[in-house]
N, C-alpha and C positions, 0 to 999 in steps of 0.2 A: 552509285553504279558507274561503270565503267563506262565507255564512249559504246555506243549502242547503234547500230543500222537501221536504215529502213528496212531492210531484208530479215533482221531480227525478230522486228517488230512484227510484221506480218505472218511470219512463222509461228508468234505468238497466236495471233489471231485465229490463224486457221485450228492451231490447237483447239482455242476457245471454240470456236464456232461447231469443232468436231463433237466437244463436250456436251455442248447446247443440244446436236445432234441427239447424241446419247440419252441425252436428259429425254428427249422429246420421243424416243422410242420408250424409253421406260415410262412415260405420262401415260401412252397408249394403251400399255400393257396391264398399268393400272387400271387405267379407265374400265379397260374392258373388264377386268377382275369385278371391280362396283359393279359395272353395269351387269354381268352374271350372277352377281350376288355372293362374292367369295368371301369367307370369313379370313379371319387374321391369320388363320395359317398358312394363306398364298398369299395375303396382301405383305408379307413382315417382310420375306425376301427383297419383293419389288422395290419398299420403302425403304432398308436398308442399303441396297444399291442409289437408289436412287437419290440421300444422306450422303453419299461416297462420291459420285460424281457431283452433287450440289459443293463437294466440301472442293473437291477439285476445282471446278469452274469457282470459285473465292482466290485459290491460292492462284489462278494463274489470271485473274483478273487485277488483282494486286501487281504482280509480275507485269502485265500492261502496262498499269498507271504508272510505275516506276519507269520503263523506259518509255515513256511521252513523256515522261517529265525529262528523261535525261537529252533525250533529242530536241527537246524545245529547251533547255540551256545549252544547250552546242551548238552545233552550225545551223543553219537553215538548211531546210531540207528544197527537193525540185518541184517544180510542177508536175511531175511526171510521179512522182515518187509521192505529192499530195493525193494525186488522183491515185493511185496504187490504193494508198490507205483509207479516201474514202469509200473505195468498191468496197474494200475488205470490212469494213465499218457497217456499210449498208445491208452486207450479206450475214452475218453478227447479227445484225438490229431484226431482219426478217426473221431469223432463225427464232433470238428471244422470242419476238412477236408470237410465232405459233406453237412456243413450248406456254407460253401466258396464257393464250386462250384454250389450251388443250388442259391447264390446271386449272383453270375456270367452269371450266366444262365437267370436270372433276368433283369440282366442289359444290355447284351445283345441283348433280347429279346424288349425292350422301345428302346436300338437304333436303332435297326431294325424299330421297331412303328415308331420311331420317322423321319428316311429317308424317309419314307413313306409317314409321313403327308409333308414333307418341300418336296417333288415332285410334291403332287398335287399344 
């Protein structure tokens, strides 16, 4: 990869984190679909979308790792420019954090469905 910015980077990031976004409205949308009890005709949409942005947040995570790497064989970067990227890192890490526990909540919620049908 080419010589790569901090201002690159970050612009990476906010991508990703927009993604994460994404991801974490359509967890919601799922959820609520289980928790009304929609069969696979509304849930297939959700989960195909939500296949398409998983597949996004990979490719542009990859895209990350490749420019840290190229900035940590190049120059040093600033203090100013460290702190830059660990806010952007922190607000990423938050983001994941609540699309995890909202797919938790998720799967939780189908085992529960699911005890329920294998009783009757």
């Amino acid at each position: 990869m080419d010589q790569v910015s901090v201002h690159q980077l970050l612009e990476s990031y906010e991508r990703l984190r927009a993604l994460y976004e994404r991801l974490a409205v359509i967890t919601g949308e799922v959820f609520s679909l289980i928790q009304a009890g929609s069969g696979t005709a509304e849930l297939s949409p959700k989960l195909k979308e939500n296949a398409e942005v998983a597949e996004s947040i990979s490719k542009e995570s990859h895209e990350i790792a490749a420019m840290k790497q190229a900035i940590a064989d190049g120059s040093a970067i600033s203090a100013i420019e460290r702190g830059m990227l660990k806010n952007s890192e922190q607000s990423l890490s938050d983001v994941v954090g609540r699309v995890m526990d909202m797919e938790n909540k998720s799967r939780e919620l189908i085992m529960k469905q699911g005890m329920k049908i294998n009783r009757r």
